[in-house]
C-alpha positions in Angstrom: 77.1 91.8 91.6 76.4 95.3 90.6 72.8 96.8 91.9 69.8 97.1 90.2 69.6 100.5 90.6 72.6 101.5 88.9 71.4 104.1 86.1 74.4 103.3 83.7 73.4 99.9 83.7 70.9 98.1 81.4 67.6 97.3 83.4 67.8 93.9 81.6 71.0 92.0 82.7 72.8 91.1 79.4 75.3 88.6 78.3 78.7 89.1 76.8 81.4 86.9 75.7 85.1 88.1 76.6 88.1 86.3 75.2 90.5 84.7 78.4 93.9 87.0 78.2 95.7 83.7 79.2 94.3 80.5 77.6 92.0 82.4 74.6 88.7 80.5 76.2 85.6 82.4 75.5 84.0 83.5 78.8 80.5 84.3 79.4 79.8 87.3 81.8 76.7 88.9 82.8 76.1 93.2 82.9 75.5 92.4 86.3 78.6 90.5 87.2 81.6 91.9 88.5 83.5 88.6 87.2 83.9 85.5 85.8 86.5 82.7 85.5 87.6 81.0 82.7 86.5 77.4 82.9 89.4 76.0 81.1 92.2 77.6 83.1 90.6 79.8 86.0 91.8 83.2 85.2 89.7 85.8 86.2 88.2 88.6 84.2 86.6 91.6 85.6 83.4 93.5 83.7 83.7 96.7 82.0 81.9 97.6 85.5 85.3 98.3 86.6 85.5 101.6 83.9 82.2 103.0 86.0 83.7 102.6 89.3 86.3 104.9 89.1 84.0 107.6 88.3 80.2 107.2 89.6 79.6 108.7 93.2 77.3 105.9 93.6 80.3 102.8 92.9 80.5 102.2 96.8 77.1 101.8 97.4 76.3 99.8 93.9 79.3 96.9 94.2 80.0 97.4 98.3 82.6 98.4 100.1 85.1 95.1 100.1 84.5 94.9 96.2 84.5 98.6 95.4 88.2 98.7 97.5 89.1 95.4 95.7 88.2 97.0 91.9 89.9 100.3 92.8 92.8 98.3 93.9 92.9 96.4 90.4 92.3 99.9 88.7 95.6 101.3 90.3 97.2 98.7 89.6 96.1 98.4 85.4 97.2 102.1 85.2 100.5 101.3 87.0 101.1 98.7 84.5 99.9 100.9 81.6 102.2 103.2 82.6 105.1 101.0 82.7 104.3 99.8 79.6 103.8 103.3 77.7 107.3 104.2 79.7 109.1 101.1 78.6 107.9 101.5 74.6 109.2 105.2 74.8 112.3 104.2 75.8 112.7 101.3 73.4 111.5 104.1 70.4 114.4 106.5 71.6 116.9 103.7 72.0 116.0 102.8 68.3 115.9 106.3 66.9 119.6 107.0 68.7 120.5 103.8 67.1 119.2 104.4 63.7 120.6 108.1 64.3 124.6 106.6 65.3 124.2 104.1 62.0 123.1 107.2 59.6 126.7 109.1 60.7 128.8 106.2 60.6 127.8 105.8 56.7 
């Protein structure tokens, strides 16, 4: 649960509905949640608390120290996969444009 204090949080926890990435379940999370789990096939989702993390100086002190290491690890790891993903649709665009490219000549 994220602090009270937090100054980029709403003073008023607030409710939000986020769609399951595995089983399309709506999921109800709370500002001040760090996560939720989908009731109809347990996948957890993480709040957009995970953005403000990475940057505020006071993320350690606001989520503690077992969840702050535990949302930094899932941030590495989303821009890991991010990457790989961006890497693997550049190769697929080149692959297609050498392919288009080899088809134009042979014509």
């Amino acid at each position: 649960m994220i602090m009270e204090g937090c100054q980029g949080r709403p003073r008023t926890p607030t409710l939000e509905e986020k769609r399951c990435p595995r089983c399309g379940n709506l999921i109800e999370i709370f500002s001040v949640d760090t996560e939720a789990v989908c009731e109809n096939c347990g996948q957890v989702i993480y709040n957009d608390a995970l953005s403000c993390v990475q940057w505020c100086q006071y993320a350690r002190k606001c989520v503690g120290d077992e969840m702050y290491e535990h949302m930094m690890q899932i941030a590495r790891e989303q821009k890991a996969r991010a990457r790989a993903e961006r890497e693997a649709r550049k190769q697929a665009k080149q692959e297609e444009d050498t392919n288009r490219e080899a088809q134009n000549h042979s014509h």
